[in-house]
RODO-2510 file (C-alpha; in nm, 4 decimals, decimal comma):
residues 238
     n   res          X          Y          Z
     1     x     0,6365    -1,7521     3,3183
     2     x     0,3407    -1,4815     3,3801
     3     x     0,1942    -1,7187     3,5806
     4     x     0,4925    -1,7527     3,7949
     5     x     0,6048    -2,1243     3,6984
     6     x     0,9769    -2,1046     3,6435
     7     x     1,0692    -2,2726     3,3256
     8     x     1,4295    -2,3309     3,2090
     9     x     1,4450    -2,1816     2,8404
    10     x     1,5540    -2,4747     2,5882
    11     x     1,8324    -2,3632     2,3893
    12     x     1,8687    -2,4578     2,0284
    13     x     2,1180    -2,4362     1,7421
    14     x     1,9832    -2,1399     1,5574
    15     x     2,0610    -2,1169     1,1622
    16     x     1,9165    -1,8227     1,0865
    17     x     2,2306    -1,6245     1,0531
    18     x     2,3667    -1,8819     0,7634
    19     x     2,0429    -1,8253     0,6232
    20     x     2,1047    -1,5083     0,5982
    21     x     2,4184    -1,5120     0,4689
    22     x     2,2726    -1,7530     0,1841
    23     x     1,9349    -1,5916     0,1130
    24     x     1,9207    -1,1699     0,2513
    25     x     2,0244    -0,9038    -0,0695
    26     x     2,1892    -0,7625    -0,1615
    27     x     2,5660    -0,8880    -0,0196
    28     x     2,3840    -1,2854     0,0205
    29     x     2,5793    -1,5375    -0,1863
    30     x     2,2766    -1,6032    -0,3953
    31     x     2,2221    -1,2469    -0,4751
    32     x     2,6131    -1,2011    -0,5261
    33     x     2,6118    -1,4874    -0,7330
    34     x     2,2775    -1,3359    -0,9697
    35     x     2,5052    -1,0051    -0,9875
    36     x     2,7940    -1,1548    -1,1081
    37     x     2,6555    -1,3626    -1,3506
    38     x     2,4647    -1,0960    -1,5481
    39     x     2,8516    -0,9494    -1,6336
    40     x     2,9656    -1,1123    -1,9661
    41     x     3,3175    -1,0824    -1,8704
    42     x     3,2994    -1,2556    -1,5814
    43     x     3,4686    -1,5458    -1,3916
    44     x     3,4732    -1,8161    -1,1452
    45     x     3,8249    -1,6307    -1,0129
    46     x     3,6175    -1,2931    -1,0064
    47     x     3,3196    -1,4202    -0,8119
    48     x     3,4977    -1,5586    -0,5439
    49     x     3,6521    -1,2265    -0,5099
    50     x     3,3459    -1,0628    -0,4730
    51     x     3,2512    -1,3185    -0,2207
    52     x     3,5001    -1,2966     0,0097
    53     x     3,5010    -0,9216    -0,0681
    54     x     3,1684    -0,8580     0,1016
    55     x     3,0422    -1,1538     0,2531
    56     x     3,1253    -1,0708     0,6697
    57     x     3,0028    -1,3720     0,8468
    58     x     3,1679    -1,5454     1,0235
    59     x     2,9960    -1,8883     0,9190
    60     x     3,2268    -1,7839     0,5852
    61     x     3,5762    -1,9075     0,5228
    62     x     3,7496    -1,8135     0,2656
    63     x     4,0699    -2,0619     0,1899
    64     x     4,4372    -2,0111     0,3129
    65     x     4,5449    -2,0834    -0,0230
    66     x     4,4669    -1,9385    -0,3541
    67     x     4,2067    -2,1751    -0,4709
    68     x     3,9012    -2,0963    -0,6300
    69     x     3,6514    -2,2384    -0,3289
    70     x     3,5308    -2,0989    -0,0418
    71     x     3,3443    -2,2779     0,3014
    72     x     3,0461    -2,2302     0,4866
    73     x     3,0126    -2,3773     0,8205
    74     x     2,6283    -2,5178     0,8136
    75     x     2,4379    -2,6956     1,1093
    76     x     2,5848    -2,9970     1,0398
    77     x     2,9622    -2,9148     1,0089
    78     x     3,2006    -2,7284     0,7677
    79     x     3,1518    -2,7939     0,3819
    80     x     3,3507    -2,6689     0,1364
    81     x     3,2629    -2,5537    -0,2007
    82     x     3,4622    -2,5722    -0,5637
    83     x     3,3224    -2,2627    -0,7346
    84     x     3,4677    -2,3868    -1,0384
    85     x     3,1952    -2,3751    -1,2963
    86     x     2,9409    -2,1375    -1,0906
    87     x     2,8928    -1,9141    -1,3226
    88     x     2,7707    -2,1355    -1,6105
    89     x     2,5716    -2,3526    -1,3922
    90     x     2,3965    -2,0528    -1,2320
    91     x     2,3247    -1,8737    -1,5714
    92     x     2,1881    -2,2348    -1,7613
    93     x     2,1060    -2,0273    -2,0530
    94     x     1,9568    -2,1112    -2,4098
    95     x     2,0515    -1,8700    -2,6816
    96     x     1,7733    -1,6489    -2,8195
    97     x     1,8328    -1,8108    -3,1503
    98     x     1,7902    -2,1627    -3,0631
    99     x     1,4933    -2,0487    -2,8856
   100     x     1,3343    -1,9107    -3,1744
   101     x     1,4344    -2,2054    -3,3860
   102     x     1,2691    -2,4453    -3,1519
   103     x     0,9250    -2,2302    -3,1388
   104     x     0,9127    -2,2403    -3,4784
   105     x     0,9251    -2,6447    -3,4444
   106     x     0,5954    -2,8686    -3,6472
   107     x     0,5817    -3,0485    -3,3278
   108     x     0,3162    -2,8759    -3,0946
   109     x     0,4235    -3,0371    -2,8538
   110     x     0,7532    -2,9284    -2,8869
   111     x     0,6258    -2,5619    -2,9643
   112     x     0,4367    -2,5232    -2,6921
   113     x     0,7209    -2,6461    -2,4290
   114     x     0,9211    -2,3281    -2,5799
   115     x     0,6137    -2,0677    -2,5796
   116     x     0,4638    -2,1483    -2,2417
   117     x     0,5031    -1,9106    -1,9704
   118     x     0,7462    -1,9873    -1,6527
   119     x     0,6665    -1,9423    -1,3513
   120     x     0,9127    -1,7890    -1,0871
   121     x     0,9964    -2,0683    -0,9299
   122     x     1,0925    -2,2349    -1,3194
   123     x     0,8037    -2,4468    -1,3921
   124     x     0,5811    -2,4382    -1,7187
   125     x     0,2742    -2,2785    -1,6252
   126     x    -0,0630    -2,4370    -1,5364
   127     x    -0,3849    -2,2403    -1,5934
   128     x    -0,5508    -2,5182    -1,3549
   129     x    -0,3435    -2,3151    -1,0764
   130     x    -0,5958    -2,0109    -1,2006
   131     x    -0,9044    -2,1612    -1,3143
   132     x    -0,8935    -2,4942    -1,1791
   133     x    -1,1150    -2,5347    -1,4840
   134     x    -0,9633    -2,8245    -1,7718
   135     x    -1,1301    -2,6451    -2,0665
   136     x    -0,7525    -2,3935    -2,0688
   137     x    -0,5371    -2,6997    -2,0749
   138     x    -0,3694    -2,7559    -2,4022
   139     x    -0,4877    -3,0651    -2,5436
   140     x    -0,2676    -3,2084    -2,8054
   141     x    -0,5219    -3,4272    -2,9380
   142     x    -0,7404    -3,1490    -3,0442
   143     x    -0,7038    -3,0595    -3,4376
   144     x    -0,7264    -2,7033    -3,3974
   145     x    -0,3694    -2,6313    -3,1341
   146     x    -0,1952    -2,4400    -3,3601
   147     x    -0,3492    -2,0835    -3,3053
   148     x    -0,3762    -2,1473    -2,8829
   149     x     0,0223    -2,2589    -2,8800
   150     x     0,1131    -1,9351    -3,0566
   151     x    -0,1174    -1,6476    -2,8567
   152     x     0,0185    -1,8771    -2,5388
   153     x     0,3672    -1,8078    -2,6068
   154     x     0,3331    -1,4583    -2,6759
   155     x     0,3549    -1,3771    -2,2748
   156     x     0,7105    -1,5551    -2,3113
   157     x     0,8527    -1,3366    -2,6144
   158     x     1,0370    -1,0726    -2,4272
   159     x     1,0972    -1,2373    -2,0744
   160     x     1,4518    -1,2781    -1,9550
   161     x     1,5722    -1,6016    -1,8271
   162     x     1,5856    -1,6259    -1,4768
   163     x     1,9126    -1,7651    -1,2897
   164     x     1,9344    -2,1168    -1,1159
   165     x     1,9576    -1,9511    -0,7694
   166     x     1,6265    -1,6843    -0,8518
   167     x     1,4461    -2,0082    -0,9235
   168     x     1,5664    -2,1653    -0,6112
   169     x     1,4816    -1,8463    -0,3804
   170     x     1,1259    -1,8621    -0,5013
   171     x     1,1332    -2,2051    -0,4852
   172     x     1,1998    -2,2445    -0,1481
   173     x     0,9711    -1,9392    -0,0777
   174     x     0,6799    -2,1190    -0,1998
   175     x     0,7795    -2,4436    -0,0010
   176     x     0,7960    -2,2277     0,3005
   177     x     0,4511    -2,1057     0,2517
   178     x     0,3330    -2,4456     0,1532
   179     x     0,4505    -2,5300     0,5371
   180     x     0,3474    -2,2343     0,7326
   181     x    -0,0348    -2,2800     0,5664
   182     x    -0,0204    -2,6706     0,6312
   183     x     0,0436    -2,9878     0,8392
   184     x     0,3783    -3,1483     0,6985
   185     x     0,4787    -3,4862     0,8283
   186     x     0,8368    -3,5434     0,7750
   187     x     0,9914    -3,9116     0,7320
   188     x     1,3781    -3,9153     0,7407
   189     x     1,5093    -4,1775     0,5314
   190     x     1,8257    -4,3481     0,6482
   191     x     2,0859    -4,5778     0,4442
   192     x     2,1922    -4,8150     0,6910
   193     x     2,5228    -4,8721     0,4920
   194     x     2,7032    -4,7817     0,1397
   195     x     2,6657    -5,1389    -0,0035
   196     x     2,2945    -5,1296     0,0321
   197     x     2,3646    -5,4657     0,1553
   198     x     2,0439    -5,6653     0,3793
   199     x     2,1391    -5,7193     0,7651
   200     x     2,4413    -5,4327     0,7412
   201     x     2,4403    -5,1252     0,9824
   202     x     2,6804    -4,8940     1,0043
   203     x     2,6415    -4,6912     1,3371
   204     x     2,8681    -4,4476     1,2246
   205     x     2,7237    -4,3842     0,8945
   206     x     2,3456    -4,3712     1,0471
   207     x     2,4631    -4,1886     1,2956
   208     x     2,5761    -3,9153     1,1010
   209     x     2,2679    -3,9007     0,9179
   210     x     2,0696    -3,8732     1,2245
   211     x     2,3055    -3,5477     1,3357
   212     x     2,3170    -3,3800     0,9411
   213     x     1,9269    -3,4210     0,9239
   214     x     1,9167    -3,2395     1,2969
   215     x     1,7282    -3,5849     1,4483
   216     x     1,9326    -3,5462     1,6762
   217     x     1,9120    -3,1878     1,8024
   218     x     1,5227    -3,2092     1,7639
   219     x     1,5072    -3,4987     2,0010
   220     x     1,7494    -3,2897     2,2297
   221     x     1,5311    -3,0302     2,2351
   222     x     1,1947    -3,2459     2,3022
   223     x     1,4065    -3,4068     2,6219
   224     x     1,4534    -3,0447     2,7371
   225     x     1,1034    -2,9172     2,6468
   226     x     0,7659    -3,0480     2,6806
   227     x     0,7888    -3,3910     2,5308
   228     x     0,4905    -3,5242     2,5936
   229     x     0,1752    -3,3604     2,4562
   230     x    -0,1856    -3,4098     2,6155
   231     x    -0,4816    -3,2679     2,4028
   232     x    -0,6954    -3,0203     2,5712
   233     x    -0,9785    -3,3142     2,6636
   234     x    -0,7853    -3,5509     2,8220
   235     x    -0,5809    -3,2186     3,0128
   236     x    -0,9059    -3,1715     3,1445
   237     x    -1,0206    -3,5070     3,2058
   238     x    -0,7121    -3,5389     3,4112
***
């Protein structure tokens, strides 16, 4: 455009709002959902008030009826959720007790599984991610494990449990970041039909793959765009 070249702008389905609505703090359903579930007296019936309480987009629907479910209208098309159950999925906690019990276990294995730090996104942690070195990984077939296991899980002692959806923020941080610093090639995977039956397609059924995966849309946007890509040499050549 600077140089004068008129180019039609390609207009796309943008999903940042629902993101948004999903992922920002603190009125996000995530973050409403981590609020909620630190409240021992909680419910399923008493989240979904708080959802459709302060959640204002208009990608949210709550129900007509009195049923404990709400709807979000995604990229694909509207989906709607049964919030029965939430709150105990989201919180996925292990008593303190049994906690204890199971780091006091004759198993090092076992011991260490319970003692090891977490990491945000809810995996053990590695000290290769640190050191890259394989003299700090725990080897169980050493004699002497007993006395590493138990200074290891001293970082764990007095750290809360995190929620299902704080692990899945930071988990889909990190893949973010994983994307932005690399070169990801993508292969969609598509059932041709439900009976996973040779020489059956179901155009209906791939086709709505294709659309829910946003196939479609991308290749709408590449016939609107720049399709086809030269590299700089053979621009030149040319």
């Amino acid at each position: 455009m600077a140089e004068g070249i008129p180019v039609d702008l390609v207009e796309f389905a943008d999903n940042r709002p629902v993101l948004d609505m999903l992922l920002s703090r603190p009125l996000g359903l995530l973050a409403l959902l981590d609020e909620e579930s630190r409240f021992p007296r909680s419910t399923d019936r008493s989240l979904i008030e708080k959802f459709h309480n302060n959640v204002k987009s208009k990608f949210y629907q709550r129900p007509k009826s009195d049923a404990v479910c709400f709807a979000i209208h995604h990229f694909a098309g509207r989906v709607v959720y049964q919030a029965d159950g939430f709150l105990e999925k989201n919180r996925n906690f292990l008593p303190a007790e049994i906690i204890q019990l199971i780091r006091q276990s004759q198993y090092d294995m076992i011991r260490f599984l319970f003692q090891c730090p977490i990491t945000k996104t809810g995996n053990l942690y590695s000290a290769i991610q640190d050191t890259g070195s394989r003299q700090n990984v725990p080897s169980f077939i050493k004699v002497d494990t007993k006395e590493k296991f138990n200074s290891r899980g001293l970082a764990s002692q007095s750290r809360a449990q995190q929620t299902v959806a704080t692990y899945f923020r930071y988990s889909l941080m990190d893949l973010l970041q994983k994307m932005v610093t690399g070169t990801p090639q993508f292969i969609r995977c598509i059932k041709p039909n439900e009976q996973k039956a040779a020489k059956s397609f179901d155009a209906t059924k791939v086709l709505k793959q294709l659309r829910y995966t946003g196939v479609l849309e991308t290749i709408r946007i590449r016939q609107h765009g720049f399709s086809h890509r030269f590299t700089f040499a053979d621009f030149l050549r040319k």
